[in-house]
Short mmCIF file of the C-alpha atoms (twelve columns), coordinates in Angstrom:
data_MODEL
# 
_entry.id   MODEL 
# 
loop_
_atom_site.group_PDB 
_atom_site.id 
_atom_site.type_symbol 
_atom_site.label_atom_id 
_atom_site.label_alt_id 
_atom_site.label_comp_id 
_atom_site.label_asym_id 
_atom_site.label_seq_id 
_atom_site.Cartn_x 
_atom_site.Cartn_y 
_atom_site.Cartn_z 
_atom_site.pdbx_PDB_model_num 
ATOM 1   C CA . UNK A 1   5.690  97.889 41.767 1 
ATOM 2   C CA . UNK A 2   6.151  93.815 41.523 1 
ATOM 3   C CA . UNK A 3   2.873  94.090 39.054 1 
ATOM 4   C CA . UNK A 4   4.139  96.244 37.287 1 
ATOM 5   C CA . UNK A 5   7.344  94.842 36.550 1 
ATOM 6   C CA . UNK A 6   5.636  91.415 35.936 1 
ATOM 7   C CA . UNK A 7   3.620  92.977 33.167 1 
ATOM 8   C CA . UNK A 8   6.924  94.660 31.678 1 
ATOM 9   C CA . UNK A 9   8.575  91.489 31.720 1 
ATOM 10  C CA . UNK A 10  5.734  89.746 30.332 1 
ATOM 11  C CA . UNK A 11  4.712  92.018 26.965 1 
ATOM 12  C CA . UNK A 12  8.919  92.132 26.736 1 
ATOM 13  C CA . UNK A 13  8.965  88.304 26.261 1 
ATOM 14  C CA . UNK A 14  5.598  88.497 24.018 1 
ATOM 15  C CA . UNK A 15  7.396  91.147 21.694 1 
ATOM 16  C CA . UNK A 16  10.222 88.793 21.465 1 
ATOM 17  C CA . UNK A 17  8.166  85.841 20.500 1 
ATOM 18  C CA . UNK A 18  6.290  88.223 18.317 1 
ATOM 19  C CA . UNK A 19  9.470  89.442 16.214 1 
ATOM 20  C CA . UNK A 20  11.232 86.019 16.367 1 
ATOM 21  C CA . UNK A 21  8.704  83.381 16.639 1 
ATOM 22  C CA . UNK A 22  10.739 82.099 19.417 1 
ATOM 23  C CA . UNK A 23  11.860 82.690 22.642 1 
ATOM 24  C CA . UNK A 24  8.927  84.135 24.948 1 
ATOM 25  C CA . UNK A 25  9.915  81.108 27.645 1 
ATOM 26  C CA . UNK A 26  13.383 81.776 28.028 1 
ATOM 27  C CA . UNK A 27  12.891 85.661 27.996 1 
ATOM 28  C CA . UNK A 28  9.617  85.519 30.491 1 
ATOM 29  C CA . UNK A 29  11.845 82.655 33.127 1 
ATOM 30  C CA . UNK A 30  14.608 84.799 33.431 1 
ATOM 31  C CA . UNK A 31  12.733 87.535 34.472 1 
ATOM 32  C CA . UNK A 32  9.630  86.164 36.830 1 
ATOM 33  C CA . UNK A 33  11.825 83.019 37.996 1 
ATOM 34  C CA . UNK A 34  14.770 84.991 39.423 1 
ATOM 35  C CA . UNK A 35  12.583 87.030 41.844 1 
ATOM 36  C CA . UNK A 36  9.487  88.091 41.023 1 
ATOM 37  C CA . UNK A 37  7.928  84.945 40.811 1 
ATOM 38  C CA . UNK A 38  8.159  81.023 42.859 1 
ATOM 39  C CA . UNK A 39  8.880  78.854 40.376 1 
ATOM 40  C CA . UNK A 40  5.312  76.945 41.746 1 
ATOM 41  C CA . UNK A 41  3.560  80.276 40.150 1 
ATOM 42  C CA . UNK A 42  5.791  80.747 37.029 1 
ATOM 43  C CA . UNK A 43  6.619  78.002 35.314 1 
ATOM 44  C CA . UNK A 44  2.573  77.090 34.674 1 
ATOM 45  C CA . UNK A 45  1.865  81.258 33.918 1 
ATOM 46  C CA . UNK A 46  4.812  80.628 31.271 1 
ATOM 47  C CA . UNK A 47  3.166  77.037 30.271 1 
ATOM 48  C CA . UNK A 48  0.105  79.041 29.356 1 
ATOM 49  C CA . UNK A 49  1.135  81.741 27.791 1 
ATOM 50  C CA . UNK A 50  3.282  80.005 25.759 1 
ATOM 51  C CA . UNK A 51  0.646  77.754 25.091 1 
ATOM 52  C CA . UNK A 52  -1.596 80.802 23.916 1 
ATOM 53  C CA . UNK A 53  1.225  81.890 21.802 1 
ATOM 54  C CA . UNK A 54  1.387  79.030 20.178 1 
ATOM 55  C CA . UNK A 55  -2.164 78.594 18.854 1 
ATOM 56  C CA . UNK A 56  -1.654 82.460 17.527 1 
ATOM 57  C CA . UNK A 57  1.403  81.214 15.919 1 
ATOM 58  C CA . UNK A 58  -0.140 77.752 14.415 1 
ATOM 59  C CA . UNK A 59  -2.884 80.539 12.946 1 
ATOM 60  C CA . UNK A 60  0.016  81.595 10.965 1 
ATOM 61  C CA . UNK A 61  -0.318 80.409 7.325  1 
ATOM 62  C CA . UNK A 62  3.648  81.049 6.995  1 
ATOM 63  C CA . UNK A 63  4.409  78.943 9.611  1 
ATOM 64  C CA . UNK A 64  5.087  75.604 7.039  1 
ATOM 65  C CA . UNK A 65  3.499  72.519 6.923  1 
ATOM 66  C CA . UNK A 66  4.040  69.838 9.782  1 
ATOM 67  C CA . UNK A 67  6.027  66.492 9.250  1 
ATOM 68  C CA . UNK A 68  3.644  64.237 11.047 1 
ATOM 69  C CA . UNK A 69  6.580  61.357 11.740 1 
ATOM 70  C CA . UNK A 70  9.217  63.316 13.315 1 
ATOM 71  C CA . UNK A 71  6.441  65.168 15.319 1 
ATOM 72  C CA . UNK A 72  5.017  61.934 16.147 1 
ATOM 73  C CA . UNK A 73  8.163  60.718 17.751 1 
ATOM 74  C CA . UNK A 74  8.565  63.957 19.723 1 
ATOM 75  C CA . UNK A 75  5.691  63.766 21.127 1 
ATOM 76  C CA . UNK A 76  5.458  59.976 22.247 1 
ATOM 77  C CA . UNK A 77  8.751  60.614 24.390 1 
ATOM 78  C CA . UNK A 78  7.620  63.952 25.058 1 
ATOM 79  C CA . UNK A 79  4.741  63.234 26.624 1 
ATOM 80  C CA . UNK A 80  6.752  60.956 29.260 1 
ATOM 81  C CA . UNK A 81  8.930  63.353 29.732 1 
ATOM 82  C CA . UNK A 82  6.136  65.750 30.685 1 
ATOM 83  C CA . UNK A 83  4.792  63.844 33.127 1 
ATOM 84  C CA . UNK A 84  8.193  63.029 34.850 1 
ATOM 85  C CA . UNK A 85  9.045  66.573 34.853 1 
ATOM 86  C CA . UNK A 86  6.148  67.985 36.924 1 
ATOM 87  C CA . UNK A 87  6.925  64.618 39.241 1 
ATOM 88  C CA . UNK A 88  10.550 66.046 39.492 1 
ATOM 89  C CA . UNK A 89  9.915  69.819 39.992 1 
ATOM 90  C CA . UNK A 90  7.653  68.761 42.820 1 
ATOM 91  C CA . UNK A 91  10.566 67.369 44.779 1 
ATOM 92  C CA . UNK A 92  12.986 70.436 44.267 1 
ATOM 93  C CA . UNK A 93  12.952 73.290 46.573 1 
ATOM 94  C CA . UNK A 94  12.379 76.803 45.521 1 
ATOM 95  C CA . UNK A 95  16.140 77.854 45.562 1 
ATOM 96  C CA . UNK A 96  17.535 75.194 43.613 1 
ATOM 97  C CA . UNK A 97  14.690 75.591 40.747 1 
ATOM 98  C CA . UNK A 98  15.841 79.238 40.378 1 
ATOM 99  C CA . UNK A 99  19.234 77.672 39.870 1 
ATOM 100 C CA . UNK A 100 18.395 75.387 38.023 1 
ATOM 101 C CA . UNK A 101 15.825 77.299 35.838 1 
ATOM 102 C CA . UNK A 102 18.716 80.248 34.917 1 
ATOM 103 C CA . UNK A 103 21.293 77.084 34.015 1 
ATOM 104 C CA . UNK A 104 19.400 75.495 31.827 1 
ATOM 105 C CA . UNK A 105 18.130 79.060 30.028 1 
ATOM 106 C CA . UNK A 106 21.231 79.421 29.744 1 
ATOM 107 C CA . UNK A 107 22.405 76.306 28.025 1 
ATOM 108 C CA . UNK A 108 19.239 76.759 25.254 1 
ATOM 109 C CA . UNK A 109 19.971 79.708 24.337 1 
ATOM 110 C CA . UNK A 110 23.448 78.602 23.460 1 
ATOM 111 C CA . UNK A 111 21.690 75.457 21.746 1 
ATOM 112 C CA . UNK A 112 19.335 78.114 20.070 1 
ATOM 113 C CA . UNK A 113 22.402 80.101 18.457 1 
ATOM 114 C CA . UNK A 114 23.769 76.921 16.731 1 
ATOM 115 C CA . UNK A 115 22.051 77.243 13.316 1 
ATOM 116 C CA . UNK A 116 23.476 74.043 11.329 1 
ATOM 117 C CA . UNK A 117 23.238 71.224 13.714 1 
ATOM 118 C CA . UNK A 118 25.755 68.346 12.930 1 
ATOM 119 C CA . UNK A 119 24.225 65.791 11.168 1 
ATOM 120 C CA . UNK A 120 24.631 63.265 13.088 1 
ATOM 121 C CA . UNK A 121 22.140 64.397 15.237 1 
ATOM 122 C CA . UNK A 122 19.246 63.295 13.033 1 
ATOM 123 C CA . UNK A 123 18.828 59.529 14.017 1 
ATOM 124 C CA . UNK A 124 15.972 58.823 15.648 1 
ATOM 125 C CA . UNK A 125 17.577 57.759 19.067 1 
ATOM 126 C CA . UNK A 126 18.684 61.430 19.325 1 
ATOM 127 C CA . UNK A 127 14.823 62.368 18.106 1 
ATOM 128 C CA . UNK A 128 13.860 60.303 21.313 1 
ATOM 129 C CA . UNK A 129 16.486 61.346 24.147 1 
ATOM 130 C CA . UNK A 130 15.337 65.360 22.831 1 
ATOM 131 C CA . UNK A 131 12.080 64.839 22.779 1 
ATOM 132 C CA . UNK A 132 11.792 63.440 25.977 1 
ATOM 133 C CA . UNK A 133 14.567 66.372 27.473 1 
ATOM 134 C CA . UNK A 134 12.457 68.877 25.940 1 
ATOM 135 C CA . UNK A 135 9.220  67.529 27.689 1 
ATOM 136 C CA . UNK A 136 10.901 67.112 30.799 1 
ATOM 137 C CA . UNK A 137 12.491 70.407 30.888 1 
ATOM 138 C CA . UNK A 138 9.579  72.103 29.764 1 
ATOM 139 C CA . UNK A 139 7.182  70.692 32.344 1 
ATOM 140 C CA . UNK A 140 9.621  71.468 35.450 1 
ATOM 141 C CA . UNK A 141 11.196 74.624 34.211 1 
ATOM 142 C CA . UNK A 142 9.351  75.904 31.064 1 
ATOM 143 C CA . UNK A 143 12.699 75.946 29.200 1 
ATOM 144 C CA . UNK A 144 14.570 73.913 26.724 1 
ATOM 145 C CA . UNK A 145 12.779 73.688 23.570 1 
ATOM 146 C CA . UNK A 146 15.554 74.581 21.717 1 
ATOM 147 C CA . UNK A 147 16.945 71.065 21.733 1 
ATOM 148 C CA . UNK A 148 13.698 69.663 19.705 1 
ATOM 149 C CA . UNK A 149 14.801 72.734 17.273 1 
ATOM 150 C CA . UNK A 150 18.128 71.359 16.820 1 
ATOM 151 C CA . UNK A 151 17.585 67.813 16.097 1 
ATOM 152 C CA . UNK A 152 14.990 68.704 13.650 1 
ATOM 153 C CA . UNK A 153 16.997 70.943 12.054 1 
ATOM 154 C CA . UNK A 154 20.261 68.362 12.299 1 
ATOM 155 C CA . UNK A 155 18.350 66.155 9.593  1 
ATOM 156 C CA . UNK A 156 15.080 64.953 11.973 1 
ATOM 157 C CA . UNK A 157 12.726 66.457 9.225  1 
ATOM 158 C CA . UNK A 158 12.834 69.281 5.966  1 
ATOM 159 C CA . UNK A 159 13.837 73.037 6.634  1 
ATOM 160 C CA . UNK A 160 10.220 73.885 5.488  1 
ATOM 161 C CA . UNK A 161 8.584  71.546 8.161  1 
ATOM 162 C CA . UNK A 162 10.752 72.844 11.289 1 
ATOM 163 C CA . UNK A 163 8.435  75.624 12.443 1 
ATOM 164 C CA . UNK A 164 5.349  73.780 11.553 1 
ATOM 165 C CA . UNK A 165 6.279  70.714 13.561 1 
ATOM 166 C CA . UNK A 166 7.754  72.372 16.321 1 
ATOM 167 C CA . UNK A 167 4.542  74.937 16.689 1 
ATOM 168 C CA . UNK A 168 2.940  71.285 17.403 1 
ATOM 169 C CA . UNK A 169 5.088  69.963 19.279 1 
ATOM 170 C CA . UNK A 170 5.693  72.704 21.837 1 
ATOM 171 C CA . UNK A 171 1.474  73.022 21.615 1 
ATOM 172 C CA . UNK A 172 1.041  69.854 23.260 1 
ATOM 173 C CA . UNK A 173 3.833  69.585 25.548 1 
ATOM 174 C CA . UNK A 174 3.007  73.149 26.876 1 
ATOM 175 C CA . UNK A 175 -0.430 71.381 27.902 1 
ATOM 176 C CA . UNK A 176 0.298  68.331 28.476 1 
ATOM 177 C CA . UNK A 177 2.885  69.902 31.191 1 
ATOM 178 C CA . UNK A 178 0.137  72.154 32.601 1 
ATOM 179 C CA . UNK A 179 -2.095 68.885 32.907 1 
ATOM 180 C CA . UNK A 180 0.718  67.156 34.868 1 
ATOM 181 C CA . UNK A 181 0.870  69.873 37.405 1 
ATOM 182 C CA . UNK A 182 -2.550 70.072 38.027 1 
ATOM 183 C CA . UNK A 183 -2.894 66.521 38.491 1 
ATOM 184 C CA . UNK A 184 0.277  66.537 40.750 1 
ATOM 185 C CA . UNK A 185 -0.977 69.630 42.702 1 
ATOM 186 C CA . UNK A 186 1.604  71.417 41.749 1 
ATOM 187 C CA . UNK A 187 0.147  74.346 40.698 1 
ATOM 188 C CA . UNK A 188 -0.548 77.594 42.559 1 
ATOM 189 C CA . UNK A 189 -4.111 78.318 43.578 1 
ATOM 190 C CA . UNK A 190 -3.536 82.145 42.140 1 
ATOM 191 C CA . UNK A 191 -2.712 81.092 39.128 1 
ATOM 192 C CA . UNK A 192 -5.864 81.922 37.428 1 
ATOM 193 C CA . UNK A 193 -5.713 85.463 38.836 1 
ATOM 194 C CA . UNK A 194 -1.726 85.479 37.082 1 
ATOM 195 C CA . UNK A 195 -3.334 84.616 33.785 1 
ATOM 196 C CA . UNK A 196 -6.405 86.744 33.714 1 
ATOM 197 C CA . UNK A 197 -4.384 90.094 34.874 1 
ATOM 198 C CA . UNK A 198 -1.273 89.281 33.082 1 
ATOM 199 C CA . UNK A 199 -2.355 87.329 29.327 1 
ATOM 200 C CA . UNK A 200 -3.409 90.543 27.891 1 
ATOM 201 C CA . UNK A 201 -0.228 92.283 28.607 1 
ATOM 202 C CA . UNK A 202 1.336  89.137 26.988 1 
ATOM 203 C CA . UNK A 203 -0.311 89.429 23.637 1 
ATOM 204 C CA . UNK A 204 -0.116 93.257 23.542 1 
ATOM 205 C CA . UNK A 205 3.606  92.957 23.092 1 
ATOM 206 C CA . UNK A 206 3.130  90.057 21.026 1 
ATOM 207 C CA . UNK A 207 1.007  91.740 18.815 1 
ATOM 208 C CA . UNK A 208 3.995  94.544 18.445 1 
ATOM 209 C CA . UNK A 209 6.250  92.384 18.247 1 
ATOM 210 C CA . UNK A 210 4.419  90.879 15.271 1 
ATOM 211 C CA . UNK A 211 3.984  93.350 13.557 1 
ATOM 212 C CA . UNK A 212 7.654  94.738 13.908 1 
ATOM 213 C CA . UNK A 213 8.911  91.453 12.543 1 
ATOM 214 C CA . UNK A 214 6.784  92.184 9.053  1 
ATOM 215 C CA . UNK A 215 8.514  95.176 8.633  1 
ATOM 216 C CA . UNK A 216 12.364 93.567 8.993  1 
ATOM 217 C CA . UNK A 217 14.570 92.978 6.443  1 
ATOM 218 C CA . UNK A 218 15.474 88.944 6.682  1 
ATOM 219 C CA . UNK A 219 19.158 90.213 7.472  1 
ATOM 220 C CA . UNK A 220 18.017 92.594 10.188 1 
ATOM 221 C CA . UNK A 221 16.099 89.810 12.105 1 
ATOM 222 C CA . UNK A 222 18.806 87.204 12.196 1 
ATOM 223 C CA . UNK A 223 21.051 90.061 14.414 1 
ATOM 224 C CA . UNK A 224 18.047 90.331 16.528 1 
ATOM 225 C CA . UNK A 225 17.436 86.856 17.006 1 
ATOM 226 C CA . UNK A 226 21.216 86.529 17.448 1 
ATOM 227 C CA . UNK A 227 21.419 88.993 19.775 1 
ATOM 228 C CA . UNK A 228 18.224 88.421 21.851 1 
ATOM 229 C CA . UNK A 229 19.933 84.804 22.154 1 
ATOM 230 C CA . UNK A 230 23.708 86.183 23.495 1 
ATOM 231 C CA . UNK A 231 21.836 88.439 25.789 1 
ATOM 232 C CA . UNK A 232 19.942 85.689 27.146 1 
ATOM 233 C CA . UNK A 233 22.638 83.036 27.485 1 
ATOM 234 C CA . UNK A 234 24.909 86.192 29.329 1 
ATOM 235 C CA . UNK A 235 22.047 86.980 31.354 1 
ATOM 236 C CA . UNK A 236 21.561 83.665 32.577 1 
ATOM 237 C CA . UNK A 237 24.844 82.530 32.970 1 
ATOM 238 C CA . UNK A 238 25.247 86.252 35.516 1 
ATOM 239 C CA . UNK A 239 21.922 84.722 37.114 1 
ATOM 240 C CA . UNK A 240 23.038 81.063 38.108 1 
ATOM 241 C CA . UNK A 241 26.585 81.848 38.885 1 
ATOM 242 C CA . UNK A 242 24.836 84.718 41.467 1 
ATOM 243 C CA . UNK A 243 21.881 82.198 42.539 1 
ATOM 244 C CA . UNK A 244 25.141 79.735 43.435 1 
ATOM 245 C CA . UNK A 245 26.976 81.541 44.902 1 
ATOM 246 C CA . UNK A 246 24.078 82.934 47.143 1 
ATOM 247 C CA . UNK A 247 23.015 79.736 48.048 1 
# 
């Protein structure tokens, strides 16, 4: 039964990032992190497969071209943030990660649904403090990209080169984080086993979600990608304030 449902939550979050181009993180934490999963064992299975995902989705020509500077800066404070991350999840114990891990879903998906970023967001201190967050949330929780989205798309770089320099971006923080862990020992021996039963229900709903999201009319997928976001902000929100109160 718990394989199963792993593999149902797994090709669900792979659809999503299939139709949206964003997302499979959020989607695939919420459901392995709140019970099916340690966060020891599912924070580096979501690492990966996001990682995976994201070399399918830097295949895309569509994606847009990359803005070297702004993904430059990400990246430098990133990486730190990486590395501090894995140091920091190391120290938490498995109850307060799954609190954690639902809050902070919870808060980028909410960052996610903002669409027009103020612009004041754009200076490159605020390029620094996200790009750092993002690595540092990404590396202990697998969550939180969203904030890189919105300071790139506050002014940090062109429309056109958002998807393109985030595709990067996440690329290398996703293994960068993975790196961390395994250099910290934090990473579950099974993991391996996690990846080689679970990937290739991962890219089977990617795959349909992919090819669902060439078939939608531009207006169509924005209320998808709206939605998916409410529900996952709701669903998170339901999960912390439970996790809380049961601990």
């Amino acid at each position: 039964m718990e394989m199963a449902a792993i593999a149902a939550v797994t090709i669900i979050a792979g659809a999503f990032r299939g139709v949206t181009g964003f997302g499979y993180a959020m989607v695939a934490a919420l459901g392995l992190t709140a019970a099916l999963m340690a966060p020891q064992s599912s924070v580096p299975f979501i690492l990966f497969n996001d990682l995976v995902l994201t070399a399918f989705t830097l295949g895309d020509r569509k994606i847009g071209a990359v803005d070297w500077k702004a993904a430059r800066l990400l990246l430098a404070s990133g990486f730190c943030g990486a590395f501090f991350g894995g140091w920091s999840a190391a120290h938490l114990d498995e109850e307060t990660a799954r609190i954690l891990v639902a809050a902070i879903v919870m808060l980028a998906a909410c960052v996610a649904l903002i669409r027009n970023p103020p612009a004041w967001l754009a200076g490159r201190v605020f390029g620094v403090f996200f790009g750092f967050a993002v690595g540092l949330l990404l590396s202990a929780f697998a969550v939180g990209g969203p904030l890189a989205a919105a300071w790139l798309l506050a002014g940090g770089t062109q429309r056109s080169h958002v998807r393109g320099t985030l595709a990067v971006f996440f690329g290398a923080i996703d293994l960068v984080s993975l790196a961390s862990r395994v250099f910290l020992g934090e990473v579950d021996p099974q993991l391996p086993w996690l990846i080689a039963t679970y990937l290739p229900a991962t890219l089977v709903g990617f795959a349909v979600g992919y090819i669902v999201s060439r078939r939608l009319q531009p207006h169509v997928w924005h209320r998808f990608s709206s939605g998916g976001l409410v529900t996952i902000a709701i669903i998170g929100l339901i999960q912390a304030v439970f996790a809380l109160v049961a601990a």
